[in-house]
ZADO-1210 file (C-alpha; in nm, 4 decimals, padded with zeros to 6 digits):
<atoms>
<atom x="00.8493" y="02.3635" z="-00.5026" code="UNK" pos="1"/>
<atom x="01.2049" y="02.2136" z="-00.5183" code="UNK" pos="2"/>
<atom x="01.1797" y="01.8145" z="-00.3963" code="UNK" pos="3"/>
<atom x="00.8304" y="01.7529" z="-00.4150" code="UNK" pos="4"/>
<atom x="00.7063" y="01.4030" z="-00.5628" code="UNK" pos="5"/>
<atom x="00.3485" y="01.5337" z="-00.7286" code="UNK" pos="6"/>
<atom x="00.2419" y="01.2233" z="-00.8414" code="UNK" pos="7"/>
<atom x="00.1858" y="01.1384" z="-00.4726" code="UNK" pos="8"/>
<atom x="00.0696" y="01.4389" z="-00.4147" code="UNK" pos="9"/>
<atom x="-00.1463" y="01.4312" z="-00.7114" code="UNK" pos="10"/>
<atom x="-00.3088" y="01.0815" z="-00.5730" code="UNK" pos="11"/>
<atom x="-00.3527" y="01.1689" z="-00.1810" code="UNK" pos="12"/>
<atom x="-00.5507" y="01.5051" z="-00.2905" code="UNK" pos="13"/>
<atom x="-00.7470" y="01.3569" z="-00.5628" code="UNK" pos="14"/>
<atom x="-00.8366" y="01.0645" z="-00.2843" code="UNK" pos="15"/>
<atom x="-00.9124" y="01.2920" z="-00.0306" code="UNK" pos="16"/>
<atom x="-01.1194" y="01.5474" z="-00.2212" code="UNK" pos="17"/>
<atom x="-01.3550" y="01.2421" z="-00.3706" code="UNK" pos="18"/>
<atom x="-01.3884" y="01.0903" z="-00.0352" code="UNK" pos="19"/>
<atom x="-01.4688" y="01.4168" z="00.1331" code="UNK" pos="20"/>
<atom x="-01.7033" y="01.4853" z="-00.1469" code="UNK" pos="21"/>
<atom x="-01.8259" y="01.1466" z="-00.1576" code="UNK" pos="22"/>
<atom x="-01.8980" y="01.1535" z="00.2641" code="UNK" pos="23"/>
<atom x="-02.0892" y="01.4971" z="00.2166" code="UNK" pos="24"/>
<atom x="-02.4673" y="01.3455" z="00.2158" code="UNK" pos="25"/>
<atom x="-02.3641" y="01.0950" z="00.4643" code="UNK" pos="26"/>
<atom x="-02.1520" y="01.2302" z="00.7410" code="UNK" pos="27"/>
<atom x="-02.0656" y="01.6069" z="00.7712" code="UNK" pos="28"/>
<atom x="-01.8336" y="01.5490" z="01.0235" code="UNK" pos="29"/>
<atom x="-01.6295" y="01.2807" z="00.8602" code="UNK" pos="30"/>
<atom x="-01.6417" y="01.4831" z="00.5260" code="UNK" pos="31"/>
<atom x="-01.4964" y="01.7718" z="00.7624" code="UNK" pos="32"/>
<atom x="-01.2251" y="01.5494" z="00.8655" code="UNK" pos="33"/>
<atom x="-01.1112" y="01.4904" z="00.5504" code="UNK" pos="34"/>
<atom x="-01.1227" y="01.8536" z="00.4626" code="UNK" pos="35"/>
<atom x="-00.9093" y="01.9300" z="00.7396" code="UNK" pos="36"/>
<atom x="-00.6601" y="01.6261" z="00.6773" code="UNK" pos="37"/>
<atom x="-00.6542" y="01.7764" z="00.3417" code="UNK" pos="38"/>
<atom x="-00.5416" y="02.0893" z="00.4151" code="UNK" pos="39"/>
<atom x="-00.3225" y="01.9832" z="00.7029" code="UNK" pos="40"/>
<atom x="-00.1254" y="01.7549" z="00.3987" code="UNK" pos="41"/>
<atom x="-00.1143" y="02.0813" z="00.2046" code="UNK" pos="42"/>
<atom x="-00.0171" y="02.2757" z="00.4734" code="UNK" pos="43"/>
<atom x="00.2933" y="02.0516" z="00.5435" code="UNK" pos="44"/>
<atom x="00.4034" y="02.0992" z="00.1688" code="UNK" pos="45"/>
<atom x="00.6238" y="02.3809" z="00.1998" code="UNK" pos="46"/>
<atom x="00.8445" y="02.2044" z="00.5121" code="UNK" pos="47"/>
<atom x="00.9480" y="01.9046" z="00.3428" code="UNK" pos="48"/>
<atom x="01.0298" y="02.0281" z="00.0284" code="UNK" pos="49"/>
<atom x="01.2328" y="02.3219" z="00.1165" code="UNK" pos="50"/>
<atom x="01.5403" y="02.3167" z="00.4248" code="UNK" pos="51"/>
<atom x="01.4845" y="02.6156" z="00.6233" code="UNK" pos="52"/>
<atom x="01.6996" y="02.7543" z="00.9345" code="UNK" pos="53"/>
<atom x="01.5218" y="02.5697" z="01.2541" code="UNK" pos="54"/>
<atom x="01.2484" y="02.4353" z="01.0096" code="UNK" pos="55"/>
<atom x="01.0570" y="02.7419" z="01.0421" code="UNK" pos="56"/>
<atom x="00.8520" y="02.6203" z="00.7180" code="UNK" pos="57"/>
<atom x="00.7571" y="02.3016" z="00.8916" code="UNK" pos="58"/>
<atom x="00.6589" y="02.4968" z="01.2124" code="UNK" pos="59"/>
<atom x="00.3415" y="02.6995" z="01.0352" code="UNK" pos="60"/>
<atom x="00.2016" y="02.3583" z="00.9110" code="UNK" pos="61"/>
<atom x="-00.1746" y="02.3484" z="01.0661" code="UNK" pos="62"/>
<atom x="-00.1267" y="01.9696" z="01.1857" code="UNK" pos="63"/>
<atom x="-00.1115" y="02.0290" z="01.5145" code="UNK" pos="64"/>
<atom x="-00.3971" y="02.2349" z="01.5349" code="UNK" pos="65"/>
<atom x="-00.6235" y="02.0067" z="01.3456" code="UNK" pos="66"/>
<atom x="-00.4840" y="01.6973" z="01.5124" code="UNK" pos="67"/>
<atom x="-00.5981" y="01.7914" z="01.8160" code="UNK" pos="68"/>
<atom x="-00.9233" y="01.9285" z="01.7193" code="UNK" pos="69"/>
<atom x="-01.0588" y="01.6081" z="01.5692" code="UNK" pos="70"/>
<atom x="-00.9017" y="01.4733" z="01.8642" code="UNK" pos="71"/>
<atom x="-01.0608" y="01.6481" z="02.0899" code="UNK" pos="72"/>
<atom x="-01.4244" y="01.6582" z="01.8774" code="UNK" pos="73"/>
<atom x="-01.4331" y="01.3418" z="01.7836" code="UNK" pos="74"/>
<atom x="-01.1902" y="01.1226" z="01.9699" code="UNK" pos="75"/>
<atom x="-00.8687" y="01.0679" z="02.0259" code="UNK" pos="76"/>
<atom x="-00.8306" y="00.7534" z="01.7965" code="UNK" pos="77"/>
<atom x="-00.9060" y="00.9782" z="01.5099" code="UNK" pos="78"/>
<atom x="-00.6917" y="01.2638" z="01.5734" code="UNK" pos="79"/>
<atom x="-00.4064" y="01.0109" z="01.5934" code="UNK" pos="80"/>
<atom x="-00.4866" y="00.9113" z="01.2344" code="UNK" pos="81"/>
<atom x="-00.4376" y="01.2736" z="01.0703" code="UNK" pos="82"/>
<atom x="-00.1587" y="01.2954" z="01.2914" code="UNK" pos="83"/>
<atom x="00.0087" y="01.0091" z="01.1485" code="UNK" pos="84"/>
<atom x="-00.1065" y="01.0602" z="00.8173" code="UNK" pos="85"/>
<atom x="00.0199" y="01.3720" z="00.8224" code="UNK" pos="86"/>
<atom x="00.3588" y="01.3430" z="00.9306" code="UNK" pos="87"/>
<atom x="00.4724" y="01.0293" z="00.7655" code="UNK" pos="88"/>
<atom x="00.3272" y="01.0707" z="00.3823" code="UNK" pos="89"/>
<atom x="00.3785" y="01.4411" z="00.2771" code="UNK" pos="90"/>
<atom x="00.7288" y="01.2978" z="00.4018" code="UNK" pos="91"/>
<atom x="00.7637" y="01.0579" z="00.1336" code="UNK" pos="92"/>
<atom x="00.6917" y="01.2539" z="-00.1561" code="UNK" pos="93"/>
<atom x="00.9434" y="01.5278" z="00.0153" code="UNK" pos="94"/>
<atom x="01.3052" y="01.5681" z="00.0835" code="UNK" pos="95"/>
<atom x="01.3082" y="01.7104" z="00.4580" code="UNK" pos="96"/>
<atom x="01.3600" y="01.7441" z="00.7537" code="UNK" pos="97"/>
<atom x="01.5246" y="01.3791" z="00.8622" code="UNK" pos="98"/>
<atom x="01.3701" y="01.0663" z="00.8721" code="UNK" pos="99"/>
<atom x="01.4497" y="01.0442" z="01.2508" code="UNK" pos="100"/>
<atom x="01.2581" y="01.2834" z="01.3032" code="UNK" pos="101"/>
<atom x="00.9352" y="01.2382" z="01.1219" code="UNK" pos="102"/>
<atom x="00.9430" y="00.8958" z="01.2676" code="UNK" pos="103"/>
<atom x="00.9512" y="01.0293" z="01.6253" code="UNK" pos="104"/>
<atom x="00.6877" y="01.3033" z="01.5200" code="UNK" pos="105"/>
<atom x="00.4460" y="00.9762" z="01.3382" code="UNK" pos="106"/>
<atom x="00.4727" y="00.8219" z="01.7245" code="UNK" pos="107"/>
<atom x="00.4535" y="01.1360" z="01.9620" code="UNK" pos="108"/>
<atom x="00.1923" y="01.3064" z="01.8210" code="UNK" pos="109"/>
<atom x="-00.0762" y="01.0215" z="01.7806" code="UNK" pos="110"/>
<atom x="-00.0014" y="00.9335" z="02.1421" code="UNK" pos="111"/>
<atom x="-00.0929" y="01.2791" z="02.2593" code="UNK" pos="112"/>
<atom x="-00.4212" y="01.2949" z="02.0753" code="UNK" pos="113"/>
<atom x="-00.5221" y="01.0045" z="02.2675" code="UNK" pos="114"/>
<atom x="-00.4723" y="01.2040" z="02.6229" code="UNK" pos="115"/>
<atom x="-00.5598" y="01.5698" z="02.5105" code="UNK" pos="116"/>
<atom x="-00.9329" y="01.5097" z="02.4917" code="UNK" pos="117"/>
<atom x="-00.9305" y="01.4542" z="02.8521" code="UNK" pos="118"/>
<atom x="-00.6680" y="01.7395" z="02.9318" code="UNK" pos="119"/>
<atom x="-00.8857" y="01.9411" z="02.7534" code="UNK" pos="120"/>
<atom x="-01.1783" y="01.8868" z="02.9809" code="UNK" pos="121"/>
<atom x="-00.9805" y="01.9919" z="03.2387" code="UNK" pos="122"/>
<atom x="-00.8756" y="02.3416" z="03.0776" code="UNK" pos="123"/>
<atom x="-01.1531" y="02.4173" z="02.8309" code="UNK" pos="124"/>
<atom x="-00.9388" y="02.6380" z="02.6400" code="UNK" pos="125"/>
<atom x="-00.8330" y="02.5514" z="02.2874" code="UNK" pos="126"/>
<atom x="-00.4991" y="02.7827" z="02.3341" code="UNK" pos="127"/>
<atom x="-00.3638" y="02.6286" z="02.6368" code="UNK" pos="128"/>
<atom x="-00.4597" y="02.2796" z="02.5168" code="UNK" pos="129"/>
<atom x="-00.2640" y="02.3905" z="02.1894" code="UNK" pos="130"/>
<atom x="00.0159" y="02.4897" z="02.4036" code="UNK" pos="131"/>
<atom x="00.0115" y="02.1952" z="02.6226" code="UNK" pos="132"/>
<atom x="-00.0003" y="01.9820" z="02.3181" code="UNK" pos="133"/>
<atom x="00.3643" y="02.1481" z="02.1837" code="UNK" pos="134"/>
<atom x="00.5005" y="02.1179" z="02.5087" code="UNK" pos="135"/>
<atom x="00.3839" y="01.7572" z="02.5575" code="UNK" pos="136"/>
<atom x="00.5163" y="01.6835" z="02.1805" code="UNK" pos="137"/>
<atom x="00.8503" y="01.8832" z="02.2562" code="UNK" pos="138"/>
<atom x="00.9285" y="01.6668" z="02.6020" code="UNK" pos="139"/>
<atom x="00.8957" y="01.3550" z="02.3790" code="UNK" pos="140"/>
<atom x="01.1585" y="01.4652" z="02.1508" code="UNK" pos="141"/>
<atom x="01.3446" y="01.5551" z="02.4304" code="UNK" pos="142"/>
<atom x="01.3191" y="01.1917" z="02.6018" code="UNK" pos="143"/>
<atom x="01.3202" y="01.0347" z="02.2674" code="UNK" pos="144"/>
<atom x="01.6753" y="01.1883" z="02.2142" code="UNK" pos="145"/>
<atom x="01.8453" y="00.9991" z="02.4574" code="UNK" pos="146"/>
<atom x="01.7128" y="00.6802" z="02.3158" code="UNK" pos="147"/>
<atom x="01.8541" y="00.8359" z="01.9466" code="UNK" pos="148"/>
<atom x="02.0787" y="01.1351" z="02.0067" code="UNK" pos="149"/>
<atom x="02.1388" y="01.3180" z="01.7065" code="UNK" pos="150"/>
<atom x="02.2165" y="01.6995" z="01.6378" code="UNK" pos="151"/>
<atom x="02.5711" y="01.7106" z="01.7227" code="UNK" pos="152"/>
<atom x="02.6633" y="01.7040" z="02.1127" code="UNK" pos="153"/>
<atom x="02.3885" y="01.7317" z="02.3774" code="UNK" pos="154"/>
<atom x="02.4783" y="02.1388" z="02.4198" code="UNK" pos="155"/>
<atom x="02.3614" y="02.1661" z="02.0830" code="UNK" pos="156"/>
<atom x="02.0655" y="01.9445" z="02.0832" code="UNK" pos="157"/>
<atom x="01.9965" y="02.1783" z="02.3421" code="UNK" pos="158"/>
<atom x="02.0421" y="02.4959" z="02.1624" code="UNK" pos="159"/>
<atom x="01.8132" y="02.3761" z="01.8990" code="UNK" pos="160"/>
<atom x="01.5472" y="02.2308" z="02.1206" code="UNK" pos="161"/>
<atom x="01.4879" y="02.5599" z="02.3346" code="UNK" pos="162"/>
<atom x="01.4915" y="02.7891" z="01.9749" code="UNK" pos="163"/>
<atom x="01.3085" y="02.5252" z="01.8433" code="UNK" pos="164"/>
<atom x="01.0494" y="02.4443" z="02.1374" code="UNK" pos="165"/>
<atom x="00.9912" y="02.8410" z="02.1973" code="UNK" pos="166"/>
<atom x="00.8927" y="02.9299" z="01.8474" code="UNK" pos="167"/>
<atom x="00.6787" y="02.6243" z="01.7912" code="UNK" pos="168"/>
<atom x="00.5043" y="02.7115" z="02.1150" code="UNK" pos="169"/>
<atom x="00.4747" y="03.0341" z="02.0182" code="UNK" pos="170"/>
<atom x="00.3304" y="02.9651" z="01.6925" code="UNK" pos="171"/>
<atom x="00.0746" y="02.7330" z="01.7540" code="UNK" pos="172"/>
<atom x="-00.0779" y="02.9643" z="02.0576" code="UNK" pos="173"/>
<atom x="-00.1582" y="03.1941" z="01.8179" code="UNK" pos="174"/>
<atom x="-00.3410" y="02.9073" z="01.5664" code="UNK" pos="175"/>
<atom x="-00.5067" y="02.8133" z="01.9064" code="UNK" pos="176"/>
<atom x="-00.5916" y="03.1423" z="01.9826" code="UNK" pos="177"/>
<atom x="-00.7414" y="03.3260" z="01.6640" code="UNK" pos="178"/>
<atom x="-00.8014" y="03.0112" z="01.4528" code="UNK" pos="179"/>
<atom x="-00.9097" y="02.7176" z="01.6840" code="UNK" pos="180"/>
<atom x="-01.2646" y="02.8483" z="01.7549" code="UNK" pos="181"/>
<atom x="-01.3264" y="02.8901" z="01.4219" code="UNK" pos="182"/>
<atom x="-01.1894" y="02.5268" z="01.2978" code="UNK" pos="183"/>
<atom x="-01.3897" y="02.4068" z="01.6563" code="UNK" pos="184"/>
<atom x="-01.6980" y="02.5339" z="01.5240" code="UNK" pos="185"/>
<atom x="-01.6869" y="02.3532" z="01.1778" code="UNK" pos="186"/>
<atom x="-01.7119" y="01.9769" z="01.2976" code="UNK" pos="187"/>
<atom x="-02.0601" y="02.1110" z="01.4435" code="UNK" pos="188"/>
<atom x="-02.1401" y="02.3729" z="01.1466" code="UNK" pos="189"/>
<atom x="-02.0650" y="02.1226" z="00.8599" code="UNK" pos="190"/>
<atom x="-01.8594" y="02.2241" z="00.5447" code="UNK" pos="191"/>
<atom x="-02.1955" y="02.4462" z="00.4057" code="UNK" pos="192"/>
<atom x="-02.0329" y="02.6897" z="00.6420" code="UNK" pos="193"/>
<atom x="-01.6634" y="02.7173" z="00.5459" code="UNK" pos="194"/>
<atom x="-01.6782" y="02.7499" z="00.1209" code="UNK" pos="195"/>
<atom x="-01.3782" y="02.9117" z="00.1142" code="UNK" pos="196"/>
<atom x="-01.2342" y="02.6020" z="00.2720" code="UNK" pos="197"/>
<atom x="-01.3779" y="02.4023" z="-00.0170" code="UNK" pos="198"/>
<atom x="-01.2552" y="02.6408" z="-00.2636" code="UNK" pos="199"/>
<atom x="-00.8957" y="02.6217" z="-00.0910" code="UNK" pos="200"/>
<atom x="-00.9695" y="02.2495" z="-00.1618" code="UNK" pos="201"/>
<atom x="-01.0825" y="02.2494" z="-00.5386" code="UNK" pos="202"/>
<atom x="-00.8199" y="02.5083" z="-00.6103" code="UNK" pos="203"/>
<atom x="-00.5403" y="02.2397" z="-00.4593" code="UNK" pos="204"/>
<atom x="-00.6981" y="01.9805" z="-00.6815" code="UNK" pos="205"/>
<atom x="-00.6741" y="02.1627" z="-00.9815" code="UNK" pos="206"/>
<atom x="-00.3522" y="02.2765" z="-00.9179" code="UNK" pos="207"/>
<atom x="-00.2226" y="01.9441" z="-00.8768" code="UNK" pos="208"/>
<atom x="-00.3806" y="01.7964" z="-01.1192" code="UNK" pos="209"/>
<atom x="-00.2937" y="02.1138" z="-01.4115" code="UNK" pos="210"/>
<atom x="00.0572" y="02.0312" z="-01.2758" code="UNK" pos="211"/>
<atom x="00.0767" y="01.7005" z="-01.3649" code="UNK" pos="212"/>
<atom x="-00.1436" y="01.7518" z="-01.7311" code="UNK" pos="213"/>
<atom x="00.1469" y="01.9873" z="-01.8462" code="UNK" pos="214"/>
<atom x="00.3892" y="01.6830" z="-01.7809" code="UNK" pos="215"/>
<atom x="00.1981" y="01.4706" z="-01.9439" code="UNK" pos="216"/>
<atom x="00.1552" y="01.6733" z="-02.2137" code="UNK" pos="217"/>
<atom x="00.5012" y="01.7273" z="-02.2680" code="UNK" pos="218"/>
<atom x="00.5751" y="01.3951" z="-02.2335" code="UNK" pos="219"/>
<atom x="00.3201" y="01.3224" z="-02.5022" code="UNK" pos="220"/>
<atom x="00.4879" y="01.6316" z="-02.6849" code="UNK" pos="221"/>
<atom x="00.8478" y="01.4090" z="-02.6710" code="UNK" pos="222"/>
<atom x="00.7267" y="01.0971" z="-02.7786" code="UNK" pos="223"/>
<atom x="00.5183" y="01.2547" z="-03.0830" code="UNK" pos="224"/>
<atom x="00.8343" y="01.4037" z="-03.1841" code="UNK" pos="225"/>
<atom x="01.0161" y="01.0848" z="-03.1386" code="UNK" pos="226"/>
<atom x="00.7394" y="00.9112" z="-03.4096" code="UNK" pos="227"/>
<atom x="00.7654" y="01.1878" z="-03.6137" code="UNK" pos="228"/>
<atom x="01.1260" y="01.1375" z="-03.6005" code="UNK" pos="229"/>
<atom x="01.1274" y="00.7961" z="-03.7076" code="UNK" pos="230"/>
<atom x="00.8516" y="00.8651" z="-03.9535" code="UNK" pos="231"/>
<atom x="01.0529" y="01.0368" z="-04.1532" code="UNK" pos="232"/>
<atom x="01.3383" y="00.8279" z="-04.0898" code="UNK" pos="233"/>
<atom x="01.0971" y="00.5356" z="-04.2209" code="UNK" pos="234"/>
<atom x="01.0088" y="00.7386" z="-04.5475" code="UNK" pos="235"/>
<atom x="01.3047" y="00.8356" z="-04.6276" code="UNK" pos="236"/>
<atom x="01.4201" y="00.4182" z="-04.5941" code="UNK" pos="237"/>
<atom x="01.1213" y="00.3376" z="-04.8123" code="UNK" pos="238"/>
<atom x="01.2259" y="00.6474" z="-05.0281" code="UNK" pos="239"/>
<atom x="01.5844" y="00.4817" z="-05.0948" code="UNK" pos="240"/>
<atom x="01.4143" y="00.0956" z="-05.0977" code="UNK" pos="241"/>
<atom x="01.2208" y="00.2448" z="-05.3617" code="UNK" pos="242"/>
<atom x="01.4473" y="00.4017" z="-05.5850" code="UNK" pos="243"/>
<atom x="01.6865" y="00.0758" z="-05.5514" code="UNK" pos="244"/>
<atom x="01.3950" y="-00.1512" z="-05.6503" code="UNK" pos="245"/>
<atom x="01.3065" y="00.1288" z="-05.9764" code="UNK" pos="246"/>
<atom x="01.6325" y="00.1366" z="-06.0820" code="UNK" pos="247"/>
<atom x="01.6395" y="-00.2534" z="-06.0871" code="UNK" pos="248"/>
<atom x="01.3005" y="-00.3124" z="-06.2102" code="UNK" pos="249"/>
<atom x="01.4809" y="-00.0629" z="-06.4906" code="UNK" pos="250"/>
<atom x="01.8022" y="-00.2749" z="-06.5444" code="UNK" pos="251"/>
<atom x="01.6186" y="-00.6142" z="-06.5782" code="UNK" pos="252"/>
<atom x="01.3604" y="-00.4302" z="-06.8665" code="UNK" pos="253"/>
<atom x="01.6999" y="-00.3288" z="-07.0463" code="UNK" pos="254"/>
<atom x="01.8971" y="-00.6945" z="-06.9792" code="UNK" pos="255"/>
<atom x="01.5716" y="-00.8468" z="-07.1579" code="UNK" pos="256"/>
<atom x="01.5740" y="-00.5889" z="-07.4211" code="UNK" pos="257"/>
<atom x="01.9472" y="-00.6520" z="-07.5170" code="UNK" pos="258"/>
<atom x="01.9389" y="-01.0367" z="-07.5020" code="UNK" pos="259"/>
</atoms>
C-alpha cells in the first residue's frame, strides 16, 4: 500500500501477536483483546495509507466495533485504550486523513467507551449501541469544529458531515448487526473458538514480516555488490602496486648487474 511505514507496522504486529500469544495460558480474555486490537490496527491500514472520496476506506475499519465491545465486556477504561491505540499509531506510520482529525478521533472515541457500557444496559442491543456510538462520535466532531473549524466554510463542513455521518452510521449498523454477536461471544468463548481469527493473525505477521525480509535482503543484495565492487577495485590496485613493485624489483637486479 502507497504511504505505509512497515517497520512500525512490522513492530506493533510482532508485539501484539507475542503478547496475545504470550497471555493465552493466563488470561483468555486479555489475549482476546489483543487479538481484536490487532486486527482493529490492521483493519485501519487501508484508510491511512490511501486518500479516498469521504474516507470511505477509513469508514470499514472495525475500531469502532471492537472499541466498544471491550468496552462494553470488559470496561470502559479498556475500550478507551484500543480506541486510542487505534486511532493515533496506524496514523503515524500512514499518510491520511489529517492530523486534526485523528487527534479529535484519539479524544472522542475513548470518552465514549467510558459511557457506552452503561448506555448499553439501557438498550441491550449491540446495533443500536453501535449506532448510538457513531452518532455520539459524529456530535463531537460536530462541537469540536467550532473549537477548530476546518473543511472550507461551515456549508461545507456541513455537506461533508451529513455524507459523512450517514454512511458511517450506516456502516457500522450493519458490523453491529451481523458481526457484533459473534465478536460479543468471543471475550466469553476464548480464542480456541475463533482459529480463523488467529490465522488472520499469523498470516498478518508473516506478511509483515516477509515484507520487510525482502528489504532486507535487498539491502544486503546492495551492499554485497558494493564490496564486491570495491573488491575488485582493491585487486585490481594491488594488481597495478604489484606490477610497479616487479618491474622495480627488475630495474634494481639490472642497475646492480651493470655497475
Amino acid at each position: 500500500m502507497i504511504g505505509i511505514h512497515w517497520g512500525l507496522i512490522r513492530i506493533v504486529t510482532n508485539a501484539l501477536y507475542i503478547g496475545m500469544i504470550a497471555l493465552l495460558p493466563f488470561s483468555i480474555t486479555g489475549s482476546v483483546i489483543l487479538l481484536f486490537t490487532l486486527i482493529a490496527f490492521w483493519s485501519r491500514l487501508p484508510g491511512i495509507a490511501i486518500a479516498t472520496p469521504l474516507w470511505i476506506l477509513y469508514m470499514i475499519d472495525l475500531v469502532d466495533l471492537f472499541s466498544m465491545i471491550v468496552a462494553i465486556n470488559v470496561g470502559g477504561f479498556a475500550g478507551a485504550v484500543i480506541a486510542a491505540f487505534c486511532n493515533l499509531v496506524p496514523r503515524i506510520a500512514g499518510i491520511t486523513p489529517p492530523w486534526s482529525d485523528v487527534i479529535k478521533d484519539t479524544i472522542i472515541q475513548p470518552m465514549i467507551c467510558l459511557v457506552i457500557p452503561f448506555i448499553y444496559s439501557f438498550v441491550q442491543d449491540l446495533a443500536a449501541c453501535m449506532v448510538i456510538y457513531t452518532l455520539l462520535r459524529q456530535l463531537g466532531f460536530f462541537i469540536a469544529n467550532f473549537v477548530y473549524p476546518e473543511h472550507g466554510s461551515f456549508p461545507q463542513f456541513l455537506v461533508i458531515f451529513v455524507s459523512y455521518t450517514s454512511t458511517q452510521t450506516f456502516i457500522n449498523y450493519l458490523y453491529g448487526k451481523y458481526f457484533g454477536g459473534f465478536f460479543d461471544g468471543l471475550l466469553n468463548s476464548g480464542v480456541s473458538f475463533n482459529i480463523w481469527l488467529l490465522l488472520f493473525a499469523t498470516a498478518c505477521l508473516i506478511f509483515v514480516n516477509g515484507i520487510t525480509t525482502t528489504k532486507i535482503m535487498k539491502v544486503l543484495r546492495k551492499v554485497r555488490i558494493k564490496i564486491n565492487k570495491k573488491d575488485r577495485i582493491g585487486n585490481k590496485i594491488n594488481e597495478k602496486m604489484n606490477e610497479e613493485s616487479d618491474d622495480r624489483f627488475i630495474k634494481m637486479i639490472k642497475q646492480r648487474i651493470m655497475d
